[in-house]
C-alpha positions in Angstrom: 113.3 64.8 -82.1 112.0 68.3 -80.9 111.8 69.8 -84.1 111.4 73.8 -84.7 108.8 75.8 -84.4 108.6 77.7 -87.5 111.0 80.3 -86.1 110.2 79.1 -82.9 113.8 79.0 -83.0 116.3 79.8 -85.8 118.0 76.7 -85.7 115.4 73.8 -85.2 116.7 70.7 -84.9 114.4 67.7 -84.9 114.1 65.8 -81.3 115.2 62.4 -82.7 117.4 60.7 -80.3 118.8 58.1 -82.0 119.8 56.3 -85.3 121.5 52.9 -84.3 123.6 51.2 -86.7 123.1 48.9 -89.0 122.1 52.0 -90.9 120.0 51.7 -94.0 119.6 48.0 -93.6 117.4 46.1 -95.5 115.4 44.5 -92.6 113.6 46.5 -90.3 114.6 46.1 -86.8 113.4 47.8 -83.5 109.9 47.9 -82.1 107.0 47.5 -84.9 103.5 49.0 -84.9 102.2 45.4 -83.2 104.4 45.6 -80.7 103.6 49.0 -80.0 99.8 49.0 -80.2 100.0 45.6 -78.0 102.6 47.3 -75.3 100.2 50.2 -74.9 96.6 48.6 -75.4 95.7 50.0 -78.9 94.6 46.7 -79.9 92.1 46.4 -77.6 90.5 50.0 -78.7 86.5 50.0 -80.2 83.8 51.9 -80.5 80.1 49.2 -79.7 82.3 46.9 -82.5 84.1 49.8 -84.5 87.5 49.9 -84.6 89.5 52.5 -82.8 91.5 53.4 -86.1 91.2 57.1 -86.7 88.9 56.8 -89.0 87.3 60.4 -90.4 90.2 62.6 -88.7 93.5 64.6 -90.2 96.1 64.6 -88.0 98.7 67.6 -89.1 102.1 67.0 -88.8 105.0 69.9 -89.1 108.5 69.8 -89.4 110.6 71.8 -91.7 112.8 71.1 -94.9 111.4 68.6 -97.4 111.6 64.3 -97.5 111.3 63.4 -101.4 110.6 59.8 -100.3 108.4 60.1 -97.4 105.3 59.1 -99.7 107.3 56.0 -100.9 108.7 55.7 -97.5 105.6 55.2 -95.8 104.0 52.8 -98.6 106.9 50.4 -97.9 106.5 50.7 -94.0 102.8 49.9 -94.6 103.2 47.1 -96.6 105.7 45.3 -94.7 104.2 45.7 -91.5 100.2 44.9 -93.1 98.8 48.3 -92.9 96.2 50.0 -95.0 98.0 53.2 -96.8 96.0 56.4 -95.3 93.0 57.9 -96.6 94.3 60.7 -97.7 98.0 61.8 -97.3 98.7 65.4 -98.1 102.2 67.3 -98.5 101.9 70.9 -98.6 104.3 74.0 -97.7 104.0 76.2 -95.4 101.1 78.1 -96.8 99.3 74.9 -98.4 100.8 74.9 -101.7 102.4 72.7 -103.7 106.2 74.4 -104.0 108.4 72.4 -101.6 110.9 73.4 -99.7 114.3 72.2 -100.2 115.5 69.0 -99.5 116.9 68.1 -96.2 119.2 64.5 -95.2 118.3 65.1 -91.3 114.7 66.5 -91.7 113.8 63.4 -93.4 114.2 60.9 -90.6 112.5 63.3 -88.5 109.5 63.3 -91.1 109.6 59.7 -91.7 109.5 59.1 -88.0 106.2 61.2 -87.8 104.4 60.3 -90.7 105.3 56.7 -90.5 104.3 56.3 -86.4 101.8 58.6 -86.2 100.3 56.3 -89.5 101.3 53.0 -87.2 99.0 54.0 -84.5 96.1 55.6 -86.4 96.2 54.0 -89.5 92.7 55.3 -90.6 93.3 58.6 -90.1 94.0 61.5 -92.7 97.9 62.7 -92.8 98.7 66.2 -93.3 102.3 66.9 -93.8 102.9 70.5 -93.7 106.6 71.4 -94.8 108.0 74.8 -93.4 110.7 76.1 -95.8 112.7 76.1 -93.1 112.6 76.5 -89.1 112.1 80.2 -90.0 108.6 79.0 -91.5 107.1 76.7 -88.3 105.2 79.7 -87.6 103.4 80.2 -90.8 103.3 76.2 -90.8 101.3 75.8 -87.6 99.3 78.6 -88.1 97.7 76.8 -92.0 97.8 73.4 -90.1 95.6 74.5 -87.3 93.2 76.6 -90.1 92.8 73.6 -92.1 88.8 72.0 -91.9 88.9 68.8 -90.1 92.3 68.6 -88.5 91.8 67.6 -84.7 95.4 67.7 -83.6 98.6 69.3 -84.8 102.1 67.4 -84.1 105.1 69.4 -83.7 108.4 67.1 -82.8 110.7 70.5 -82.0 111.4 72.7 -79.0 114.1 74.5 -77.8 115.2 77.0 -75.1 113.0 79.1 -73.1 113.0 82.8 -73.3 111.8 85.6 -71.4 108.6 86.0 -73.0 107.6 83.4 -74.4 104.1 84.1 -73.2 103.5 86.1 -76.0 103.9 83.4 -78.7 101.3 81.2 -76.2 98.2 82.1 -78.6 99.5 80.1 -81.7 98.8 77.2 -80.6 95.0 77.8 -79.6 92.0 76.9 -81.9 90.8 78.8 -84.7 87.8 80.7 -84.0 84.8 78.6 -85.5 87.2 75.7 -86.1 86.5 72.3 -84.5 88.7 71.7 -81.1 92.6 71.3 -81.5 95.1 69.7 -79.5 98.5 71.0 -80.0 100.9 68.5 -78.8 105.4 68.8 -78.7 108.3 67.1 -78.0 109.5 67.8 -74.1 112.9 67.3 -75.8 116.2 64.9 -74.9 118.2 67.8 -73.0 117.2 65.3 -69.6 115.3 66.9 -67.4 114.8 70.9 -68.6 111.9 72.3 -69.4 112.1 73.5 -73.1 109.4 75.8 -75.6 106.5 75.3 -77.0 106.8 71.9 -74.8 106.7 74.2 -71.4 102.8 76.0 -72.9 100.5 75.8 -70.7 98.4 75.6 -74.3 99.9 72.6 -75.5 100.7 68.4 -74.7 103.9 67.8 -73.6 105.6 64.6 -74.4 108.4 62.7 -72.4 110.3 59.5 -73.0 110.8 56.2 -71.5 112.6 53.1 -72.1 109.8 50.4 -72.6 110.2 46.6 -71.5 107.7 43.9 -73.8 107.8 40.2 -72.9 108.1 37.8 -76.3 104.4 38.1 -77.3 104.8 42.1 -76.9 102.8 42.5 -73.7 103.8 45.5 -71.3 106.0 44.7 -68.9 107.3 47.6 -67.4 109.0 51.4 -68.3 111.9 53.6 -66.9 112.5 56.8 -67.1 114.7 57.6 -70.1 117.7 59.8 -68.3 117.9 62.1 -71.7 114.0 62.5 -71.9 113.0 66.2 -71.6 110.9 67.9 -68.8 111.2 70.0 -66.1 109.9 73.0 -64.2 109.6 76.4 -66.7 111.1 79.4 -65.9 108.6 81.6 -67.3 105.0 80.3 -67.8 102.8 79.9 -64.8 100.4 77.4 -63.5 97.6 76.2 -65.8 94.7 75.3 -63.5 94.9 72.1 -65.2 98.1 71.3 -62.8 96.7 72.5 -59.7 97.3 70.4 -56.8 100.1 68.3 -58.3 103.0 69.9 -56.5 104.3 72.3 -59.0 105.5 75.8 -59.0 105.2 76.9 -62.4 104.0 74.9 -65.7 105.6 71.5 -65.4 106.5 69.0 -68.0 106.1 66.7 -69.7 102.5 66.2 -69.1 102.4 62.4 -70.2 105.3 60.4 -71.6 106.1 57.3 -74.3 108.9 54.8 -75.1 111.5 57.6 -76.6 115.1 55.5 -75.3 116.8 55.0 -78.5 118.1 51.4 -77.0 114.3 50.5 -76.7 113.6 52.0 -80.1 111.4 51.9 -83.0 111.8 50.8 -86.6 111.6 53.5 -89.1 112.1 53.1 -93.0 113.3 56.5 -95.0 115.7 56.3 -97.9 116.7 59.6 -98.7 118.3 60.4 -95.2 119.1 56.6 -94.0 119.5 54.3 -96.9 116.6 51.9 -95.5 115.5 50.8 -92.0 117.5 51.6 -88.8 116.3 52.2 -85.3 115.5 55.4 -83.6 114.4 57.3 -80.6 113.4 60.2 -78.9 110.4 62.4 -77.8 109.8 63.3 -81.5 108.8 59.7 -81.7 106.1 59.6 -78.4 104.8 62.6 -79.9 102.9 62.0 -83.3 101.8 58.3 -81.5 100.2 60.6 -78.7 98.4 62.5 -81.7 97.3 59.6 -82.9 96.1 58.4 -79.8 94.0 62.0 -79.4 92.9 61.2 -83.3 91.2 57.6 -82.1 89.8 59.2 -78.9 88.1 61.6 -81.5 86.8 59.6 -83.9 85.0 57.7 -80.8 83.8 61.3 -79.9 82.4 61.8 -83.3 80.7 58.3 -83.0 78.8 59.7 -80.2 78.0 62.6 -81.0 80.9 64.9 -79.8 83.2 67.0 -80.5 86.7 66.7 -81.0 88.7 67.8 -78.0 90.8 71.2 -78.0 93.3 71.7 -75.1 93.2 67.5 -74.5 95.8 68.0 -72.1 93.6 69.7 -69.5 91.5 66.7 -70.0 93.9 64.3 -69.4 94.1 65.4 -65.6 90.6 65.1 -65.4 91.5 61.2 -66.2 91.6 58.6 -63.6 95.1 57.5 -62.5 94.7 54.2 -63.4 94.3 55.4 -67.2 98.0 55.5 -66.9 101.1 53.2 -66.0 102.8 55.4 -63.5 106.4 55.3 -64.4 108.0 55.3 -61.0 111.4 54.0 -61.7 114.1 56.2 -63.7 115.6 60.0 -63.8 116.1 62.9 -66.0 117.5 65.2 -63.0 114.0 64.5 -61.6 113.1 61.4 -59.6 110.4 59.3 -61.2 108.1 58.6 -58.5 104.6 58.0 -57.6 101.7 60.0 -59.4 103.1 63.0 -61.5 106.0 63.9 -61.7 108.6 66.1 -63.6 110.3 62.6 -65.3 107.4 60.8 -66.4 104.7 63.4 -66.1 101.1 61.6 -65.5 102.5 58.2 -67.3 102.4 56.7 -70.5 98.8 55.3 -71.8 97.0 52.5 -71.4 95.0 53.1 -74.2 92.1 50.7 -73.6 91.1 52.8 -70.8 92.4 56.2 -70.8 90.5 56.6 -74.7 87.1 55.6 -73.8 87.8 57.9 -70.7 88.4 60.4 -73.2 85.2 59.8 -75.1 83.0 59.9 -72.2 84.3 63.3 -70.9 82.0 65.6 -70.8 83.8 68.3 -69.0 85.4 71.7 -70.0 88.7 72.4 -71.3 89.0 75.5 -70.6 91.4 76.5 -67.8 93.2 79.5 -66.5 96.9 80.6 -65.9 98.6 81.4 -62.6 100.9 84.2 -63.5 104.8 83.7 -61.9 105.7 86.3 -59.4 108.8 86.9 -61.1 110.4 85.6 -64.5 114.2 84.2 -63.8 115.9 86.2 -66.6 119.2 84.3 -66.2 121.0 87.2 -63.8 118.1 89.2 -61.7 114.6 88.7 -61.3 112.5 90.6 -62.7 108.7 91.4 -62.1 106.0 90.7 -64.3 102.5 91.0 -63.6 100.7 89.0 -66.6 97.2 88.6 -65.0 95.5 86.0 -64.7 94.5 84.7 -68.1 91.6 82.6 -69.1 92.1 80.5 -72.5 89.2 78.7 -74.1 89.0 76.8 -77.2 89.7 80.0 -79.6 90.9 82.5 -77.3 93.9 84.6 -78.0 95.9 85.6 -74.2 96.4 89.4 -74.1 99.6 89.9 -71.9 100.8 92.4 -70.3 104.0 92.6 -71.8 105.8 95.7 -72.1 107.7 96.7 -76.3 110.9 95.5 -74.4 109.1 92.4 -73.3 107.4 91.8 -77.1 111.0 92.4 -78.9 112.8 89.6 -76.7 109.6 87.0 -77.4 110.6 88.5 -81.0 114.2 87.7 -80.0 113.3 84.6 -78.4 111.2 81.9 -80.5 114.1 81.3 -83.3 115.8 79.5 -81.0 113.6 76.9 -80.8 115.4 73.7 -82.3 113.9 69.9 -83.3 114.4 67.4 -80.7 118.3 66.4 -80.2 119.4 64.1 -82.4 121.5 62.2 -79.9 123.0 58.7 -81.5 123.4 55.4 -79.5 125.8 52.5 -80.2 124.3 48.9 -81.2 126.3 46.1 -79.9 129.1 47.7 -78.9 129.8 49.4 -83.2 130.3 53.3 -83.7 128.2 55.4 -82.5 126.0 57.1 -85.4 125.2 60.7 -85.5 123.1 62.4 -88.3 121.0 65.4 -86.6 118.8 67.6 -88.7 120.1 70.7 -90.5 120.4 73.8 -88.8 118.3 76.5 -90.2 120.7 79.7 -90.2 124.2 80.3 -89.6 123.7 82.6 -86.7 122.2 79.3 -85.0 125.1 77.3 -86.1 127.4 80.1 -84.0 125.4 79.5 -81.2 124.7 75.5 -81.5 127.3 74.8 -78.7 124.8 76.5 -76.1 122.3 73.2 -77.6 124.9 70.2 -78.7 124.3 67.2 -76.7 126.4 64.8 -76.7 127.2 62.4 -79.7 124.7 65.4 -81.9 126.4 66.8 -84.7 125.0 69.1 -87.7 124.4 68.0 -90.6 127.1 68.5 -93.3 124.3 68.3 -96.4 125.4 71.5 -98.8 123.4 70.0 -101.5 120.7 72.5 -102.1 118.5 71.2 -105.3 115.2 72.2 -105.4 112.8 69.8 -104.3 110.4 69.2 -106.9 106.4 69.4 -105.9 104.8 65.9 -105.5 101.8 65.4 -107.0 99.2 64.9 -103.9 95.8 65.0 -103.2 95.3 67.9 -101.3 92.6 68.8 -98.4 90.0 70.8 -99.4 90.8 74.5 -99.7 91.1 76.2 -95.8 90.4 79.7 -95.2 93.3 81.0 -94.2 93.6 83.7 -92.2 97.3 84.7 -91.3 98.4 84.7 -88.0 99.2 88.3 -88.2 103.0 88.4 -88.5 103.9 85.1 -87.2 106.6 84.6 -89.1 107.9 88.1 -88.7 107.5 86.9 -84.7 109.0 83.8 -84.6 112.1 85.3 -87.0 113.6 87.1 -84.4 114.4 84.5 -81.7 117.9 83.1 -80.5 118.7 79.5 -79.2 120.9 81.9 -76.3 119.9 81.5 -73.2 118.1 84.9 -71.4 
């Protein structure tokens, strides 16, 4: 699922790709957490004898609406796949309280799809789940996730259409000043082969899918591209120096990819939305296990006296090539081929190497922007001279962006929308479609710009209020507001400029 950024876009709809039938079963079914970690080399993952687990990081995960079984949910998916229950698992509101937002049938399988994989892959690791009211809230919810001590990396599975000027919504996802190092990291989306936002920030991980091939013991065999996996070419942000040399003309994604192909999907247990266990896919799904996988290379900085990494994406180009299994088969509307590309991005991880590449990188993060002669504005090209802009660890990007430019990126980020909820058929029975709830009904008037196939909107009119589990919370953050975020984010549209 590409799920919303807080208004990122007014309808967010959750990049889940897929719920397969037998819906709610009572088994699970699909890829588990030991095929997984044995596919992509978790297993193998230590630290001079300590396992590569997580342990002593918060991984923050957003999405929108509220799951009232997702602490259930996940005890279940622990115990019946052997794993300890987190640390600490946290369920907060937009703004760290306890109030929850309303209740939400498609929202939960997006959440339960986080929480539980994310959990799968670091299961040592602390889980903040931070609950925007609605996709009108994602800004407000980023901005307390990345302000909260000791989370390392934030998880958004949501994204949407680009706009104009975007650019000028780039600085949310930066690190606090005086905050440890953040990696943001999004859904590319299932749209097949477009470049979508936040996914297309230069200031951000962007996460493709695959279809993923295991022999009977779970080892790798191979991966494809998934044709509805998202990534592309942006229309409006420019060329991190990160990207340099790899053939692109403007910020390219995804940067990395993951198993996403419903068909090749994984098992995920949530009651209130599903009824049980059933199978699903999509980007949202690559995304929280590629947090995870930033969470472990962490922890193994911390064990050597490091710091966590902000802007991990930069650092990922740094990596050698054969940190990766170059996916070189496939399409999305881009060929997969050799090296990076705009299907696959650098490849999907083999963790045993590219983490303790991670861990031993010693180099800056930092990087700098290439500004785009001209912005495509969907009829005449328009110039726009943005500068060159250098973005560190805490730095907020001054643009040059005119009060037209500011009121479209106003216009602009509530379009974003969760990652497609896109169904596929098991064994030949109906074809299953439950995608996330729309946030607004001007986004609902303009879904048909976004509907993939087989995606349909959620019919759930029951509105109860969501009562306020009892959970141990973080410690206090110091919160300063992202000045007007939400005000920012309110004003975009899923239309395309």
């Amino acid at each position: 699922m590409s799920a919303s950024v807080g208004s990122l876009h007014a309808g967010a709809i959750p990049h889940l790709a897929s719920l397969k039938k037998p819906v709610g079963s009572s088994t699970p079914y699909g890829m588990t957490p030991s095929d997984i970690r044995t596919a992509y080399g978790f297993n193998n993952v230590s630290f001079n004898g300590v396992v590569g687990d997580g342990a002593g990081q918060t991984i923050a995960i957003v999405d929108a609406r509220h799951d009232p079984t997702i602490v259930n949910d996940l005890h279940v998916f622990d115990q019946t796949f052997g794993l300890p229950d987190p640390p600490s698992f946290s369920v907060v509101n937009q703004f760290g309280g306890t109030k929850l937002p309303k209740k939400s049938r498609g929202w939960s399988q997006e959440i339960a799809i986080d929480v539980e994989w994310a959990h799968a892959i670091a299961p040592a690791a602390n889980i903040l789940l931070v609950e925007a009211k609605s996709s009108t809230g994602f800004g407000s919810a980023i901005d307390y996730a990345r302000h909260v001590p000791g989370v390392t990396v934030v998880s958004v599975s949501a994204g949407g259409d680009e706009f104009r000027s975007e650019m000028a919504a780039d600085a949310l996802f930066t690190t606090p000043p005086g905050h440890v190092g953040i990696t943001f990291v999004f859904a590319a989306g299932d749209d097949g082969g477009v470049a979508e936002y936040p996914s297309s920030s230069p200031n951000v991980l962007s996460v493709g899918g695959t279809s993923l091939y295991t022999d009977g013991s779970g080892q790798y065999v191979g991966e494809s591209v998934w044709s509805d996996g998202g990534g592309g070419a942006s229309k409006y942000e420019g060329i991190p120096s990160y990207q340099n040399g790899i053939g692109v003309t403007s910020r390219g994604t995804p940067d990395v990819t993951y198993n996403g192909d419903p068909e090749t999907g994984f098992a995920v247990f949530e009651t209130f939305g599903t009824g049980g266990w059933a199978q699903f896919g999509g980007t949202s799904i690559g995304t929280p296990q590629w947090a995870a996988l930033l969470a472990i290379a962490n922890q193994g900085r911390s064990l050597a006296g490091k710091q966590p990494l902000a802007n991990a994406q930069a650092a990922l180009y740094a990596m050698p090539s054969s940190d990766f299994h170059d996916i070189t088969t496939g399409n999305n509307n881009h060929q997969a081929t050799v090296g990076y590309d705009l299907a696959s991005g650098l490849g999907s991880p083999i963790a045993n190497l590219l983490i303790p590449d991670l861990v031993a990188f010693n180099g800056s993060t930092d990087f700098t922007v290439t500004p785009l002669v001209s912005v495509n504005t969907g009829k005449t090209s328009k110039h726009v001279d943005f500068g060159s802009i250098v973005l560190g660890p805490g730095a907020i990007a001054s643009q040059g962006i005119g009060s037209r430019e500011s009121q479209d990126a106003s216009v602009g980020l509530r379009g974003l929308s969760a990652s497609n909820n896109v169904s596929r058929p098991l064994s030949g029975l109906a074809v299953v479609s439950t995608a996330v709830e729309l946030a607004s009904a001007s986004f609902q008037s303009n879904r048909d710009h976004r509907e993939l196939r087989g995606r349909a909107v959620s019919s759930d009119g029951r509105r109860t209020k969501a009562a306020a589990e009892t959970i141990q919370l973080p410690s206090a953050a110091r919160h300063d507001h992202f000045a007007g975020v939400d005000t920012f984010f309110a004003g975009l549209t899923s239309a395309r400029v």
